[in-house]
PLY file of the C-alpha trace (Angstrom):
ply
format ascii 1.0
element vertex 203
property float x
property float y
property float z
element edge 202
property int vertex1
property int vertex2
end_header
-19.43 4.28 11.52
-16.28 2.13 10.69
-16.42 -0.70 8.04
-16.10 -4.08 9.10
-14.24 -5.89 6.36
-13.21 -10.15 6.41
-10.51 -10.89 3.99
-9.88 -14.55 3.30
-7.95 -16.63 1.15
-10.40 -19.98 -0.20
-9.60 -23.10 -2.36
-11.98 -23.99 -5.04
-13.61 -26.63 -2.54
-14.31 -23.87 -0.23
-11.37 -24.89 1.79
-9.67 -22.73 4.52
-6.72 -25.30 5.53
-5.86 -28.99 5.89
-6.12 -31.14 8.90
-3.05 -29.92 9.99
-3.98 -26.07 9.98
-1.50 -25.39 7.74
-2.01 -24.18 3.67
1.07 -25.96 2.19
0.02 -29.08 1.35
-2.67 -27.04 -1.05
-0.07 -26.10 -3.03
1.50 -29.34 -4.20
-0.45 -28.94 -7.84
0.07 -25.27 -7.84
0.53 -24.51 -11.83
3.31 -23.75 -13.08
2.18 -20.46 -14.88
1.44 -19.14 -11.64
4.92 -19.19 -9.85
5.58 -16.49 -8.42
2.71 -14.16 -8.84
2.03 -12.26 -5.70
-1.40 -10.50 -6.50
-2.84 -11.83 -3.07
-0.26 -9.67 -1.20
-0.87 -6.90 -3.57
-4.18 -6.92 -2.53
-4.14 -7.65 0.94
-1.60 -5.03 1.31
-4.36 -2.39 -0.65
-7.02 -3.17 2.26
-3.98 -2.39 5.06
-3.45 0.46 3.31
-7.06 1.68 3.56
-7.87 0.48 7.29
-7.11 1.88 10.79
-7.22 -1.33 12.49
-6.25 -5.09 12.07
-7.98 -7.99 13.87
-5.74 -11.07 14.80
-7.16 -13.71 16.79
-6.01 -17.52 18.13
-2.63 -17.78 19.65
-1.02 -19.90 17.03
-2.41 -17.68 14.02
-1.83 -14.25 15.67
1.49 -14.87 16.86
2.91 -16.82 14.05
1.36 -14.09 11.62
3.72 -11.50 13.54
6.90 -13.59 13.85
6.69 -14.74 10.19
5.80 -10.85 8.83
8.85 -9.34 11.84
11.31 -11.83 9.90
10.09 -10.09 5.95
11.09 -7.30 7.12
14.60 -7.24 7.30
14.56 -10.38 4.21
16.82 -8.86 1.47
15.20 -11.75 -0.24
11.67 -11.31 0.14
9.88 -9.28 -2.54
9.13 -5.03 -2.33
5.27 -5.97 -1.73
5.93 -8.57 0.96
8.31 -6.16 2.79
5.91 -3.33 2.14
3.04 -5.54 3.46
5.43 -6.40 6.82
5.80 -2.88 7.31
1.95 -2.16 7.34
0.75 -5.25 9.25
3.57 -4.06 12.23
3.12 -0.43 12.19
-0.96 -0.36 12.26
-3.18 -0.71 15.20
-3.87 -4.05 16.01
-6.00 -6.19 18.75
-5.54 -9.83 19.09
-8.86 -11.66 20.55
-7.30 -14.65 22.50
-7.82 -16.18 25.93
-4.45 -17.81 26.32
-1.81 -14.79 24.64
-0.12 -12.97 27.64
0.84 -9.22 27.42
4.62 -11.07 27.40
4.00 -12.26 24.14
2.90 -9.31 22.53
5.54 -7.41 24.14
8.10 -7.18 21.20
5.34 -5.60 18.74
4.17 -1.89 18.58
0.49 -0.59 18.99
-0.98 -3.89 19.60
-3.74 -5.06 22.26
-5.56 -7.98 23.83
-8.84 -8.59 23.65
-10.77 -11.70 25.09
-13.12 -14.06 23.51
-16.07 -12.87 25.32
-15.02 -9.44 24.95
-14.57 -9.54 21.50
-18.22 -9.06 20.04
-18.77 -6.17 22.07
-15.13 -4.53 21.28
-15.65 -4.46 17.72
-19.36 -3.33 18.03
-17.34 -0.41 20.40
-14.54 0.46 17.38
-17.73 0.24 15.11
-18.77 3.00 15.92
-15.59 5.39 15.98
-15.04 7.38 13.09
-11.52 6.88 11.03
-10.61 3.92 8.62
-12.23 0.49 8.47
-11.01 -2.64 10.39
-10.14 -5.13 8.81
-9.66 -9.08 9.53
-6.96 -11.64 7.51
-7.77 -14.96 8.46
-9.22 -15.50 11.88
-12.41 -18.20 10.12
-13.24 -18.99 13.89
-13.96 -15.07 15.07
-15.60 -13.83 12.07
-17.75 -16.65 11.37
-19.08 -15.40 14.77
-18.49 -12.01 14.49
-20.89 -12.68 10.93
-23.32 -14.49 12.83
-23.74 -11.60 15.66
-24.13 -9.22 12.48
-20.66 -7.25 12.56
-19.56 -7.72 9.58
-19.94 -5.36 6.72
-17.93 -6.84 3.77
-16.57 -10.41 2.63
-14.10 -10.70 0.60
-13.03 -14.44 -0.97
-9.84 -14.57 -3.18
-10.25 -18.18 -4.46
-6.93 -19.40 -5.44
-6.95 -21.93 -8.71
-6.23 -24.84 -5.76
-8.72 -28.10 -5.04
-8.02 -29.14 -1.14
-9.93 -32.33 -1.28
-10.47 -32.33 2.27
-9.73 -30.07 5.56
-10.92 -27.14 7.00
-14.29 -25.64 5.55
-14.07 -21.68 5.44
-17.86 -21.10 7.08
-18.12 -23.62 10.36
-22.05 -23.43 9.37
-24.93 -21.29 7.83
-25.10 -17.70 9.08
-28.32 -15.60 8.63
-27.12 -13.12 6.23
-27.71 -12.07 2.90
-25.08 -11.98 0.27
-24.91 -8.83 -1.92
-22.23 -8.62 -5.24
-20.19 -5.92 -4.62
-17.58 -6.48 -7.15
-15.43 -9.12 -9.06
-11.76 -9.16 -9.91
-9.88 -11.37 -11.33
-5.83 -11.66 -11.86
-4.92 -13.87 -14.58
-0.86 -13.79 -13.47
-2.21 -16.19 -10.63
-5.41 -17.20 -11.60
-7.08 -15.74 -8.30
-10.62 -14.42 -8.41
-11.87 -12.10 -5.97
-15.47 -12.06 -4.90
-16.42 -8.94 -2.79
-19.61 -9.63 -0.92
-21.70 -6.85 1.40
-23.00 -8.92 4.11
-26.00 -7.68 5.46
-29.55 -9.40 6.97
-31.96 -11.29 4.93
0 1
1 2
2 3
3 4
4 5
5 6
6 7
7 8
8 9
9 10
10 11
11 12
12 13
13 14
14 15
15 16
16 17
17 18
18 19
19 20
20 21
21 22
22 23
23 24
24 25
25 26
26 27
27 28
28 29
29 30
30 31
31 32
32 33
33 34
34 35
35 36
36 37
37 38
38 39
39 40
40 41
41 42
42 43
43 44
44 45
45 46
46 47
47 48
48 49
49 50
50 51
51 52
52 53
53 54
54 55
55 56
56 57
57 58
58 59
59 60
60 61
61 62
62 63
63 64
64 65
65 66
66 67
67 68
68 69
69 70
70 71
71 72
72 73
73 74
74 75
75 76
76 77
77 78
78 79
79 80
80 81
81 82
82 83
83 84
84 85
85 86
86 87
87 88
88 89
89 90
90 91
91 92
92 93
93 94
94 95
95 96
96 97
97 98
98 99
99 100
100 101
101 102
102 103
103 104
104 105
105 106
106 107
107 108
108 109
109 110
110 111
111 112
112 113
113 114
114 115
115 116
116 117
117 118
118 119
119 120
120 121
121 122
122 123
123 124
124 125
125 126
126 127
127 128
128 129
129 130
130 131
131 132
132 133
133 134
134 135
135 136
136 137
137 138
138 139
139 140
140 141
141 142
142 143
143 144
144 145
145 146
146 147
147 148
148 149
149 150
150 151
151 152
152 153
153 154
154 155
155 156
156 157
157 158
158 159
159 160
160 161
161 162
162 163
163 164
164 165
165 166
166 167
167 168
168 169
169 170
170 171
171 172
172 173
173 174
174 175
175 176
176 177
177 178
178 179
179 180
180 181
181 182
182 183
183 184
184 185
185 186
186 187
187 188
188 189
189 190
190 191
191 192
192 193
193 194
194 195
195 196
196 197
197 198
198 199
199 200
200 201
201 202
């Protein structure tokens, strides 16, 4: 079977965005000894490397994820990991679960699919059970807080960022019935991130 891994980005308050679905505003007391560290795209770009397929889902999300990482890649300016990272988000398999993305919009990227929101439990349970590399889902709180309460997913992985939101979007949308198991902790003092790698399974 295929490993079901969440990746997600957190604030200390357990934050996923702001009201306005954005992370910027998060940043505005970013510290100073942290500018410019890039161990979140480091790692992110480590998990790519080790999975066969990438889960995108939500129209604004998915498609802004591929615009943003289409325009890294030709950025002279952008750093060797982010243009690494644009390479491997475009070039591996991907399904976005959306009702309301067209095959016209995904036209201009490579080995991508469409999935729909009622399909999408039963699509990963389907790639579950392939053999090859794990799948793996960046962002995308509203699927795999379901995809966690139908029992699909295998591993969580937080990186809390040194960051205090004070308000917006909370990462779980409310109490699955799992069980939490520590996997593993990291921590990167260049940016102050902490990873916390959770395998999710059943009380």
């Amino acid at each position: 079977m295929r490993t079901l891994t969440v990746c997600n980005f957190v604030t200390v308050d357990g934050r996923y965005e702001d009201d306005d679905h954005d992370i910027v505003s998060f940043f505005e007391h970013w510290h100073p000894d942290y500018h410019g560290a890039d161990s979140f795209d480091h790692y992110t770009a480590e998990l790519t490397r080790a999975s066969g397929t990438m889960v995108l889902s939500g129209r604004r999300s998915a498609l802004g994820n591929l615009e943003y990482w289409t325009g890294v890649r030709g950025d002279r300016d952008a750093t060797a990991i982010r243009r690494e990272f644009a390479e491997l988000i475009l070039g591996i398999e991907k399904i976005v679960v959306s009702d309301t993305i067209a095959e016209a919009d995904i036209a201009p990227y490579e080995n991508i699919r469409i999935v729909r929101i009622a399909d999408a439990r039963a699509e990963i349970a389907a790639l579950k059970q392939g053999d090859g590399p794990g799948i793996l889902i960046l962002l995308g709180r509203i699927l795999w807080n379901d995809l966690m309460r139908a029992g699909l997913v295998d591993e969580l992985h937080l990186v809390t960022f040194p960051l205090i939101a004070g308000g917006g979007v909370p990462l779980f949308d409310e109490r699955p019935p799992v069980a939490l198991r520590l996997l593993e902790t990291r921590v990167w003092e260049e940016s102050g991130n902490v990873l916390m790698r959770w395998r999710v399974g059943p009380d």
